[in-house]
KEKE-3310 file (N, C-alpha, C; in steps of 0.2 Angstrom, whole numbers, plus 5000, padded with zeros to 4 digits):
npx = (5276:5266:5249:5246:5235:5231:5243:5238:5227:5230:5240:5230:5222:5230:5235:5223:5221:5232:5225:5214:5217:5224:5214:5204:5210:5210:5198:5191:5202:5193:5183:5184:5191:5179:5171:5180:5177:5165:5158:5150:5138:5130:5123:5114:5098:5100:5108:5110:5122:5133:5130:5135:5149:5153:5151:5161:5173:5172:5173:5185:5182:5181:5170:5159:5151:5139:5138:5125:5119:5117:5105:5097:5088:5094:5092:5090:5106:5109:5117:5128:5137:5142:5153:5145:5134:5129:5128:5117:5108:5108:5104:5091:5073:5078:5079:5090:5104:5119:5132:5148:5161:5174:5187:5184:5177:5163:5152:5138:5122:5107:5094:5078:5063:5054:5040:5032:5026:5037:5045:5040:5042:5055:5057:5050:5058:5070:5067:5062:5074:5077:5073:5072:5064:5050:5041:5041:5054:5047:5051:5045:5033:5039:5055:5063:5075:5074:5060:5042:5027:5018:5024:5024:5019:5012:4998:5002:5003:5010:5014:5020:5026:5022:5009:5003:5005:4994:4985:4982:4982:4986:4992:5001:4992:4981:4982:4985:4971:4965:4969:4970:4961:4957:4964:4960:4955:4952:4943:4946:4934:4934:4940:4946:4952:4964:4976:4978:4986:4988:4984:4990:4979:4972:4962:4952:4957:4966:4975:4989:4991:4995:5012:5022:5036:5050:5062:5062:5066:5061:5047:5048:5033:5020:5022:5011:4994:4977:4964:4953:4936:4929:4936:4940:4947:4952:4965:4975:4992:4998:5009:5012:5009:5010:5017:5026:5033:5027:5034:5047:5044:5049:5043:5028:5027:5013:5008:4994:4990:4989:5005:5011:5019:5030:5033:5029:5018:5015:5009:5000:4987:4995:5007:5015:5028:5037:5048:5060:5064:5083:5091:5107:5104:5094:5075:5062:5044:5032:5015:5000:4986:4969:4949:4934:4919:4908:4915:4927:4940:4952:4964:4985:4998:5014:5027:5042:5060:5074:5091:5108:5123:5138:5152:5163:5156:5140:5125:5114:5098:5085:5070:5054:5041:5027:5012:4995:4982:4966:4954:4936:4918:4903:4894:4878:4873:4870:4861:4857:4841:4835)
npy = (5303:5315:5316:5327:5335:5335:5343:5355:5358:5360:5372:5383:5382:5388:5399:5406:5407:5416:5426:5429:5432:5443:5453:5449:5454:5465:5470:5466:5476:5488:5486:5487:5501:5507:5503:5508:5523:5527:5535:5537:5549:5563:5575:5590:5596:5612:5627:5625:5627:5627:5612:5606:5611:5603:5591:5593:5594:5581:5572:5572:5578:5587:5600:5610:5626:5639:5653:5657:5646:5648:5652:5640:5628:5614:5593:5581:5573:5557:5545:5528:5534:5537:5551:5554:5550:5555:5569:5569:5566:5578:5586:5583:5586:5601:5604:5606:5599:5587:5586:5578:5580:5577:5576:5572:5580:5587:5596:5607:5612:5621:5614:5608:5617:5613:5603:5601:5604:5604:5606:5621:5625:5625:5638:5648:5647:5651:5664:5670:5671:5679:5689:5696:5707:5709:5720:5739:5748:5762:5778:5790:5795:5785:5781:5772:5760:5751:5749:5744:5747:5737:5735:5747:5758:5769:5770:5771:5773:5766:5770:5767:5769:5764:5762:5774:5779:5771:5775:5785:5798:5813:5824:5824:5829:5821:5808:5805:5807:5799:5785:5786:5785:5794:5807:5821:5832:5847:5854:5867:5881:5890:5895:5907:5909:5899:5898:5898:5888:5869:5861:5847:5841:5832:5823:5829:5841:5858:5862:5866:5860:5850:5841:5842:5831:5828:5816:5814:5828:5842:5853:5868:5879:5888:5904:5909:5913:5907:5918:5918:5917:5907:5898:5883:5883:5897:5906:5898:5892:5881:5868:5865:5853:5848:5854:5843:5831:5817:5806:5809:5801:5788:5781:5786:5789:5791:5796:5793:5800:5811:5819:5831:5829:5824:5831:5844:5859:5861:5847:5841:5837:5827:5816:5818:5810:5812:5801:5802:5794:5787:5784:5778:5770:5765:5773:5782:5783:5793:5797:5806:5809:5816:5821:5830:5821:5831:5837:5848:5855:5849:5838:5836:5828:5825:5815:5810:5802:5801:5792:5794:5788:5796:5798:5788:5781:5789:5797:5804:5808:5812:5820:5825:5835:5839:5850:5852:5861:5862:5874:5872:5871:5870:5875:5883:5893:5912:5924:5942:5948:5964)
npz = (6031:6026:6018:6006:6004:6018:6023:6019:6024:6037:6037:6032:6043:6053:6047:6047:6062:6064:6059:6065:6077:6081:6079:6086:6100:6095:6096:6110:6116:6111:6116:6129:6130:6127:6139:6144:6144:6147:6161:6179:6179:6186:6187:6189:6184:6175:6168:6151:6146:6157:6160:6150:6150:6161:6159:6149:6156:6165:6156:6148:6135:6121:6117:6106:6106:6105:6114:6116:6119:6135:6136:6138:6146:6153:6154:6166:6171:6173:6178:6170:6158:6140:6134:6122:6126:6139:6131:6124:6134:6141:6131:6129:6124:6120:6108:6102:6092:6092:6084:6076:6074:6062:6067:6081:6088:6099:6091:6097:6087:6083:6078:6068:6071:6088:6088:6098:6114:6124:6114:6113:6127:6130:6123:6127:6140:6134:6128:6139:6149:6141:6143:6156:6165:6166:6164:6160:6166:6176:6180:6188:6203:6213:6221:6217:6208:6202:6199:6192:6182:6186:6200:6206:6218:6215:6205:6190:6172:6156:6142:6126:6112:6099:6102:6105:6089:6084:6086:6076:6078:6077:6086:6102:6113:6106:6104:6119:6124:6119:6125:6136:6151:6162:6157:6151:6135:6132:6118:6110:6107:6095:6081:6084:6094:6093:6097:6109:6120:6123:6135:6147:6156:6170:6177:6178:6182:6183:6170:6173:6185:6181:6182:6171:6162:6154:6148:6165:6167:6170:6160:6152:6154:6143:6139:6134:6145:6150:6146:6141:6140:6136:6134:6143:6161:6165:6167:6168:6164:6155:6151:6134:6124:6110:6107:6107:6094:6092:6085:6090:6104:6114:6125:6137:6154:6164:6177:6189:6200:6216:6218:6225:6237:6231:6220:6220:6221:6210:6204:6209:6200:6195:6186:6170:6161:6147:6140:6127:6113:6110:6099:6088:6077:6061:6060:6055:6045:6046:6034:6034:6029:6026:6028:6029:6029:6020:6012:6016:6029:6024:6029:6031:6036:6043:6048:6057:6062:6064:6067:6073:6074:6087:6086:6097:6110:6107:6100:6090:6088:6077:6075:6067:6065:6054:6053:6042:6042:6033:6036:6042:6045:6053:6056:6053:6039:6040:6035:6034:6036:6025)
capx = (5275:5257:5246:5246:5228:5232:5246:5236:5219:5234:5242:5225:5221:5238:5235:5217:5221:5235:5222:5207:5220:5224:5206:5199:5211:5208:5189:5194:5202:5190:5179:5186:5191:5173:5169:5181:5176:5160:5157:5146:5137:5128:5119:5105:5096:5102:5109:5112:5130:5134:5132:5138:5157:5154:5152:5169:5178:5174:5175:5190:5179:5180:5163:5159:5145:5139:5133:5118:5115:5113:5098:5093:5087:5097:5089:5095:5112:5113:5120:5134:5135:5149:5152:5140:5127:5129:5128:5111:5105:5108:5101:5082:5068:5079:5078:5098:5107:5126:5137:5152:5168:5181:5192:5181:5174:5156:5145:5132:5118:5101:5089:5072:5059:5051:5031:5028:5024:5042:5049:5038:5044:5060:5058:5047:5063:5075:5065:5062:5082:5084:5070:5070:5061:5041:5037:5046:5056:5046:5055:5039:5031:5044:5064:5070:5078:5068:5052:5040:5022:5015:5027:5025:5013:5006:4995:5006:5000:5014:5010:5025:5027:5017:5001:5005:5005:4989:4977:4980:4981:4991:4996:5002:4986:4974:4983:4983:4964:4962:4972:4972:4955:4958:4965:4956:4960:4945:4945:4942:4927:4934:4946:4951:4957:4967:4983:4981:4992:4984:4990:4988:4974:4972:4955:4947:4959:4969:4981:4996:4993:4998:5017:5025:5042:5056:5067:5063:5067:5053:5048:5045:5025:5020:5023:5002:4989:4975:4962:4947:4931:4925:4941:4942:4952:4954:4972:4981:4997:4999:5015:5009:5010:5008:5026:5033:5032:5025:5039:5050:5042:5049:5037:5025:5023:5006:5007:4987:4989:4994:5011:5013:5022:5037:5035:5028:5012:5011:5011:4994:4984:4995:5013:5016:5034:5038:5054:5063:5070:5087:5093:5110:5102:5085:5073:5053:5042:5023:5011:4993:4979:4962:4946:4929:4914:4905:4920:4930:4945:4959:4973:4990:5002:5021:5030:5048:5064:5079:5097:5114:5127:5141:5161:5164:5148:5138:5120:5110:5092:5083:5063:5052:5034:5022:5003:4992:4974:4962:4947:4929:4912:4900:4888:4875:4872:4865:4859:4853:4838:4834)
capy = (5309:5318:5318:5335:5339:5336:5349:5363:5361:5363:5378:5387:5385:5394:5407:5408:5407:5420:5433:5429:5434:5451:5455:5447:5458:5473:5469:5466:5483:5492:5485:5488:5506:5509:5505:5514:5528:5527:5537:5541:5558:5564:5581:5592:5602:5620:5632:5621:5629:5624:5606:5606:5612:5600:5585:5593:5591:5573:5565:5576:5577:5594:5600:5618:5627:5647:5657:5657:5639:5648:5652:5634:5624:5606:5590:5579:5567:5556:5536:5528:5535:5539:5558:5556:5547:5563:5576:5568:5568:5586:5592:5581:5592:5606:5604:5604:5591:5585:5583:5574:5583:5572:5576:5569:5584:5588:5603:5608:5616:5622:5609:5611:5620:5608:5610:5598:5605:5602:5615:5627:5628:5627:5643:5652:5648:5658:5671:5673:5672:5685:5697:5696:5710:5709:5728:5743:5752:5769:5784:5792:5793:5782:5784:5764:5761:5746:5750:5745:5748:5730:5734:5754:5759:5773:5770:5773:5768:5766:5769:5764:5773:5760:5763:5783:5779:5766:5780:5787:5806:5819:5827:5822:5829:5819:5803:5802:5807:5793:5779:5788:5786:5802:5814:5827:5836:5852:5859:5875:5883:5896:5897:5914:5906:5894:5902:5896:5880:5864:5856:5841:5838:5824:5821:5835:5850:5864:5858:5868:5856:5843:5840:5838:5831:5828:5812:5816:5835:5848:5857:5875:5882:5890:5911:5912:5913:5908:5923:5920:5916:5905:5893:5880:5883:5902:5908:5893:5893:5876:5867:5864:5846:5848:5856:5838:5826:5809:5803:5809:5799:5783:5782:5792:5789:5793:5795:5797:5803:5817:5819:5837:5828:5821:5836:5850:5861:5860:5841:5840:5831:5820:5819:5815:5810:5810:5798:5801:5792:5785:5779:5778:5771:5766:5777:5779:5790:5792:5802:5806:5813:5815:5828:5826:5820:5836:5841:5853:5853:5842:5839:5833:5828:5821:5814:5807:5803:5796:5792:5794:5787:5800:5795:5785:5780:5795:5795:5810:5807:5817:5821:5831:5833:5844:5848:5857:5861:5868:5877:5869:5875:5865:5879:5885:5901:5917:5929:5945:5954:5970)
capz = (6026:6027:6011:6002:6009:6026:6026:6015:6030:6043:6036:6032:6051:6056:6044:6052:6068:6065:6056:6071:6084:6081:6078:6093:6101:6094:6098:6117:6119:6109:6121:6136:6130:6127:6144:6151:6143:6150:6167:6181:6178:6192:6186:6190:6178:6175:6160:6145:6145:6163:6161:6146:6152:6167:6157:6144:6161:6168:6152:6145:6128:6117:6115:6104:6107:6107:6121:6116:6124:6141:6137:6135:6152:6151:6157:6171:6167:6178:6175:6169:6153:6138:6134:6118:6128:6144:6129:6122:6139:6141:6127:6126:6126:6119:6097:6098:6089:6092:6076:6078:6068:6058:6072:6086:6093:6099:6091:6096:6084:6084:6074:6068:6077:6088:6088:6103:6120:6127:6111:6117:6133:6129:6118:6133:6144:6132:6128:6149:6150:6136:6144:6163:6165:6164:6162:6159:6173:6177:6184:6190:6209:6215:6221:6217:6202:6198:6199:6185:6182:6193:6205:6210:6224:6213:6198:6183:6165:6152:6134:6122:6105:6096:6104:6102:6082:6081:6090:6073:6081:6074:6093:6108:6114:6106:6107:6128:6127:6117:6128:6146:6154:6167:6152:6148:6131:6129:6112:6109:6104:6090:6078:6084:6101:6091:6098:6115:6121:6124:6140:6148:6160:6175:6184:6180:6187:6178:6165:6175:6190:6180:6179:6163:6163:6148:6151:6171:6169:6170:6154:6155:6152:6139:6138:6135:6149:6145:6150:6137:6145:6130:6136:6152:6165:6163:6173:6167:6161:6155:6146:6127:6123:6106:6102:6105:6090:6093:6082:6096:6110:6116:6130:6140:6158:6168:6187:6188:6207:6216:6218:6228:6243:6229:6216:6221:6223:6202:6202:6211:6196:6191:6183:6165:6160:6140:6137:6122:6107:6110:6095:6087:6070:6060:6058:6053:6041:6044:6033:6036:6025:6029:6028:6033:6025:6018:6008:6019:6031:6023:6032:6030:6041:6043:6054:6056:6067:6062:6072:6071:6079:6085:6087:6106:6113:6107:6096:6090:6087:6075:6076:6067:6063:6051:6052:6039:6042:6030:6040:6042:6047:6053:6056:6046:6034:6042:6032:6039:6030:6026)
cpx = (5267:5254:5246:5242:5228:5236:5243:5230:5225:5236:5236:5221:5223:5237:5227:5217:5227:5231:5217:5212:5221:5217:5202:5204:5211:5201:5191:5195:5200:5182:5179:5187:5183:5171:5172:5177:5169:5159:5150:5145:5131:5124:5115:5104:5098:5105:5112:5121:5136:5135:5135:5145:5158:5156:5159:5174:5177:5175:5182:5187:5179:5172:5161:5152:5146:5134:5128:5113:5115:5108:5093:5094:5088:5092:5094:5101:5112:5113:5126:5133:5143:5146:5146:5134:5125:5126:5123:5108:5103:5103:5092:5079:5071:5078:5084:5100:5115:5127:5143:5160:5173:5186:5191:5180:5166:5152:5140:5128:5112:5098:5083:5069:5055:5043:5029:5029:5031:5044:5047:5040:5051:5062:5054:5054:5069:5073:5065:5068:5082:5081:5069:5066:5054:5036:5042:5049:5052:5051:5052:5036:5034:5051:5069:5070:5074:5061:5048:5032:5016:5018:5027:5018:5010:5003:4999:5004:5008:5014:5018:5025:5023:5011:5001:5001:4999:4984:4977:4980:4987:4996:4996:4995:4980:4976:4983:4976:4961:4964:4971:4965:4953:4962:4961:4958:4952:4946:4945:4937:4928:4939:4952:4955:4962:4976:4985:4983:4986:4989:4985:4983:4969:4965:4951:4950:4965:4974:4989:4996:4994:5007:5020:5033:5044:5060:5067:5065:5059:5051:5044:5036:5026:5020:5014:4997:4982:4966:4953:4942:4926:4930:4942:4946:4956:4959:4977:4985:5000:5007:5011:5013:5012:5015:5030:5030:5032:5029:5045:5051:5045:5045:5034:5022:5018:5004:4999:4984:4993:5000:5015:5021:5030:5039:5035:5020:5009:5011:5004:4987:4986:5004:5014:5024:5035:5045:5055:5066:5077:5091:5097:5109:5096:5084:5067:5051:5034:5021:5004:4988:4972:4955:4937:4923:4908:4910:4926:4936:4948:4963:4977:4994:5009:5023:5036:5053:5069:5088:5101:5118:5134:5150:5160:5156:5141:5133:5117:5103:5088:5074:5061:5043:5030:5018:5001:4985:4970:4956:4940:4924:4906:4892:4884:4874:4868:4864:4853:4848:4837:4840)
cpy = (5309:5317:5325:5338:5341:5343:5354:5364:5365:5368:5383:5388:5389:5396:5410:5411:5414:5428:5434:5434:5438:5454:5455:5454:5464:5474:5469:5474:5487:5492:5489:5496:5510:5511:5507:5520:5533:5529:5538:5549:5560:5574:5585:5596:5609:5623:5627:5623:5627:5618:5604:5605:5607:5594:5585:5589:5585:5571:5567:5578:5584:5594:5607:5619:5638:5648:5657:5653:5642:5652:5646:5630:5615:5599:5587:5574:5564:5547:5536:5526:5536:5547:5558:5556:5554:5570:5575:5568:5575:5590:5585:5588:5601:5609:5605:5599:5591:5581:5581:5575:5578:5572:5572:5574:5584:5593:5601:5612:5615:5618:5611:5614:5615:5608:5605:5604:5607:5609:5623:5631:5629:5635:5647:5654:5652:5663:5674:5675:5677:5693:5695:5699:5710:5714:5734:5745:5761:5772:5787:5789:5786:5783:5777:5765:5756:5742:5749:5746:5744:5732:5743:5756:5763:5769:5772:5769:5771:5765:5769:5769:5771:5760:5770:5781:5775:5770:5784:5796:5808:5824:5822:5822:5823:5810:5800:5803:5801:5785:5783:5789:5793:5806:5818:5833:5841:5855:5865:5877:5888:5894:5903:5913:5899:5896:5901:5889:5877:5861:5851:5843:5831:5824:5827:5844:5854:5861:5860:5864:5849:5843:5838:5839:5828:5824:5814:5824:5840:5853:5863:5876:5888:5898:5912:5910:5913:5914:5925:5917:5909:5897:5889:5880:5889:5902:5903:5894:5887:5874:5864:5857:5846:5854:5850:5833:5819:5804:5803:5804:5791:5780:5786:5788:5793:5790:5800:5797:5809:5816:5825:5835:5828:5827:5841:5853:5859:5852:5838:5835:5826:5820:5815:5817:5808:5809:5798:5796:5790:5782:5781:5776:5768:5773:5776:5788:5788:5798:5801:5812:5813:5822:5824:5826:5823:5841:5845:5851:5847:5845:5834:5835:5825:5822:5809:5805:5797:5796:5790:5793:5792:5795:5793:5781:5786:5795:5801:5807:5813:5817:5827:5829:5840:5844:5855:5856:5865:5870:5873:5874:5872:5869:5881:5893:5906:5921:5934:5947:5960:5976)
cpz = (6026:6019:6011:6004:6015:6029:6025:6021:6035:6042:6037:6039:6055:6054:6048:6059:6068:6063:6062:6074:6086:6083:6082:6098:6101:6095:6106:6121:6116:6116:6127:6136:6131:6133:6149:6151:6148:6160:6170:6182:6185:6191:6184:6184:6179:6169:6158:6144:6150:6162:6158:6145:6161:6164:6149:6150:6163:6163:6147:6135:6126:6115:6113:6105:6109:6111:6120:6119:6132:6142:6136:6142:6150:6157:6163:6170:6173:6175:6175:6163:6147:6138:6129:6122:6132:6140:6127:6127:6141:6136:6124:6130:6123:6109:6098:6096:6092:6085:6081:6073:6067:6063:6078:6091:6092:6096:6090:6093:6082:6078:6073:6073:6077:6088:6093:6109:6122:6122:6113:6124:6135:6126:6123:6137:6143:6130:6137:6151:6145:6141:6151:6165:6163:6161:6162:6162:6171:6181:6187:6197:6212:6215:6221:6210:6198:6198:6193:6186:6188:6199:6210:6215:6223:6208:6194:6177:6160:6145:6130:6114:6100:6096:6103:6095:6079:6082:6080:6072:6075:6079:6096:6110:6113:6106:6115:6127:6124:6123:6136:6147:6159:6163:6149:6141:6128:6123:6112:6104:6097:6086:6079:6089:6098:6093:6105:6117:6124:6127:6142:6156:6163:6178:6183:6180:6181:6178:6169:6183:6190:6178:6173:6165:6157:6151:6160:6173:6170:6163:6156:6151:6147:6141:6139:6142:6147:6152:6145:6140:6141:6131:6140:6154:6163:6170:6171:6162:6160:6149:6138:6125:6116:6103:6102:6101:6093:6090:6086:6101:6111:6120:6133:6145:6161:6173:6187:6195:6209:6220:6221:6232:6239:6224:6217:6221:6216:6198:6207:6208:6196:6188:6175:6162:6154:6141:6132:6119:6111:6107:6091:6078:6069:6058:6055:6049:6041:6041:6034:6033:6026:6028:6029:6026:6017:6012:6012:6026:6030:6027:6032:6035:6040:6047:6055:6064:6064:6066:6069:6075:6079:6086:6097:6105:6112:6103:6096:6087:6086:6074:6071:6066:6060:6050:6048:6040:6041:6038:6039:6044:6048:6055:6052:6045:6035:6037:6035:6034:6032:6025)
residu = (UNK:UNK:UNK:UNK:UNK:UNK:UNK:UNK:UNK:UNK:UNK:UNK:UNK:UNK:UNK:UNK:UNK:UNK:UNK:UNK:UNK:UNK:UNK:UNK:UNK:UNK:UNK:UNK:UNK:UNK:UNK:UNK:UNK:UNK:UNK:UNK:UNK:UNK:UNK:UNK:UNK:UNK:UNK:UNK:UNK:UNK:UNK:UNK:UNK:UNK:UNK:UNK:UNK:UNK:UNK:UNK:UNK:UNK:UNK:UNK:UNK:UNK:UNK:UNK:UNK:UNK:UNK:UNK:UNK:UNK:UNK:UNK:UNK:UNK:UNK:UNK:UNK:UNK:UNK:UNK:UNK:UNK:UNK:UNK:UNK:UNK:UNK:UNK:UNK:UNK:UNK:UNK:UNK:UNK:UNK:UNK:UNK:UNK:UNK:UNK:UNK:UNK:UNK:UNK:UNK:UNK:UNK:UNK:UNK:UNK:UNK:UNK:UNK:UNK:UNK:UNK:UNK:UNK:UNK:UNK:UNK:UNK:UNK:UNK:UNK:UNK:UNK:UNK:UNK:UNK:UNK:UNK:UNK:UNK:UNK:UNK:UNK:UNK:UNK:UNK:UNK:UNK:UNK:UNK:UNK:UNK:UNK:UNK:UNK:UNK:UNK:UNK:UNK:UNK:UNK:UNK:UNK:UNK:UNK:UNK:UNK:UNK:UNK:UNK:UNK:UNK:UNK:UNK:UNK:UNK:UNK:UNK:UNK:UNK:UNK:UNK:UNK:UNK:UNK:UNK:UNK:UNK:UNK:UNK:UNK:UNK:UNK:UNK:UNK:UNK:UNK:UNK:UNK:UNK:UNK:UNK:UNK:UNK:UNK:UNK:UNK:UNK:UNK:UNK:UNK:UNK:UNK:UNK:UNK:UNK:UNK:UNK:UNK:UNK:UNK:UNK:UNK:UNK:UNK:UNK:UNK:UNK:UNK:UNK:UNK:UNK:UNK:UNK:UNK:UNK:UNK:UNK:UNK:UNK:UNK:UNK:UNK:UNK:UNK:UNK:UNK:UNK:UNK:UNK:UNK:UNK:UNK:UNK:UNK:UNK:UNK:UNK:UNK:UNK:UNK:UNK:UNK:UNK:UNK:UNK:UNK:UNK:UNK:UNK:UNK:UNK:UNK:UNK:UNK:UNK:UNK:UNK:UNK:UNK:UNK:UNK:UNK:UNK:UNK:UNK:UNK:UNK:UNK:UNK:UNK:UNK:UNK:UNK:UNK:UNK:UNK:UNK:UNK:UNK:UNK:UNK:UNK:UNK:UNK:UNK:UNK:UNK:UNK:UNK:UNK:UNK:UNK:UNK:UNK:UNK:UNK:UNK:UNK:UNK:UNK:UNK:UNK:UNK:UNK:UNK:UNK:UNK:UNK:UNK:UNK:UNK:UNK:UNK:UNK:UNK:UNK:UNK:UNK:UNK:UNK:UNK:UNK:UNK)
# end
């Protein structure tokens, strides 16, 4: 017969040994799961979105993510790695993180903004994905569809809306003579000839050998001739720039060559093509006040456009513009005698 202590050590080793032994085995094949888990990856850099769904499919792993990740450049995966480790590989160098949902799935989402070197370039490479495009497609002196300012084999200059409205003008007219170096914009000498149109002028030559075009159309020339001897470029019958609101314009191409061969005889100077507005909604309100130093000619001005979208695919864009201007005099006071 055992002493009482003897039994109690040997019991308390069977009960030990019966707790270890589970444990060690569940340690074993956690292990062993682990590395199975663990695969070779094998993948080049390319859209964040791409390798992404490569490495859902070897490792059978659920992994959520919006589209927006292919505008994100992934690194290289390559090893023998598990899914988390593959999907931390992917995304260095991009400021996304991996959560890990109660369920045991992956999401991905966007993390601080990073301020090293690396975030930058990652934020270069989705803006480049968003904007492929370098400059704007012209329609002017060329017949390809994706032709842009660097790329066409005439001279074309493309001023935007924005630059129109910083020149601070009041017209069409006095906006290009400010930003187009070959626009020519003559005022008039009188008041009493303030009734003749103000057209566009290229290099020099009479304002009706310059092309004026509407969304690619041709817009018709003004009714007046002009016939005063006090005015440049007597005989011409130019289009009047100065009927179309600046608050209208979405851009304004300037082909500052001549262009006979592709337009015609009246496309000699040069072509200027005004692109419309296009917009479905928004909308903008400029005013303008001003008068000159000496007291005399105040002038106000307004200028607007706002968009509606119609039923289907359909948008009307609304423009307007109004100018007042007092009279000046910059002459001095005759007085006859006698």
């Amino acid at each position: 017969m055992l002493p009482i202590s003897t039994t109690v050590q040997r019991r308390s080793r069977l009960a030990l040994a019966l707790a270890i032994g589970p444990l060690a085995a569940l340690f074993l094949a956690g292990a062993q799961g682990a590395e199975a888990a663990r695969q070779q990856y094998h993948l080049a850099p390319g859209p964040l979105d791409e390798v992404l769904l490569s490495i859902s499919r070897q490792s059978g792993q659920v992994i959520s993510f919006t589209p927006q990740l292919g505008n994100y450049s992934s690194a290289r995966v390559d090893g023998s790695l598990s899914a988390e480790q593959a999907v931390a590989a992917a995304l260095r160098g991009t400021g996304l993180q991996l959560q890990v949902s109660p369920d045991g799935a992956f999401i991905i989402k966007e993390g601080p903004q990073p301020s090293s070197a690396t975030g930058s370039k990652a934020k270069a490479q989705a803006s480049e994905a968003a904007a492929p495009t370098l400059d704007r497609v012209v329609a002017i002196g060329t017949r390809r569809s994706d032709a842009t300012a660097l790329t066409s084999a005439a001279p074309v200059d493309v001023i935007n809306s924005e630059e129109l409205v910083q020149t601070g003008a009041t017209s069409l007219n006095q906006a290009l003579f400010q930003l187009l170096p070959s626009f020519n914009f003559p005022q008039n000498q009188s008041a009493t000839r303030g009734q003749n149109p103000k057209g566009a002028s290229l290099r020099g030559l009479s304002p009706d050998q310059t092309l004026v075009l509407i969304n690619g159309k041709r817009r018709h020339a003004s009714a007046v001739v002009n016939i005063s001897g006090g005015v440049p470029f007597i005989g011409a019958q130019p289009v009047d720039l100065d009927m179309i609101p600046i608050s209208a314009i979405d851009h304004v191409e300037v082909l500052r060559d001549g262009a006979s061969a592709q337009y015609g005889s009246d496309a000699v100077a040069g072509v200027v093509n005004i692109v419309l507005k296009e917009r479905d909604s928004g909308g903008q309100l400029n005013t303008q006040l001003g008068q000159y130093a000496q007291g005399d000619g105040f002038s106000k001005s307004a200028d607007g456009w706002y968009g509606l979208g119609l039923p289907g695919d359909g948008f009307l864009t609304l423009s307007f513009n109004g100018l007042n201007n007092k009279p000046t005099d910059i002459g001095d006071k005759y007085e006859a005698g006698g």
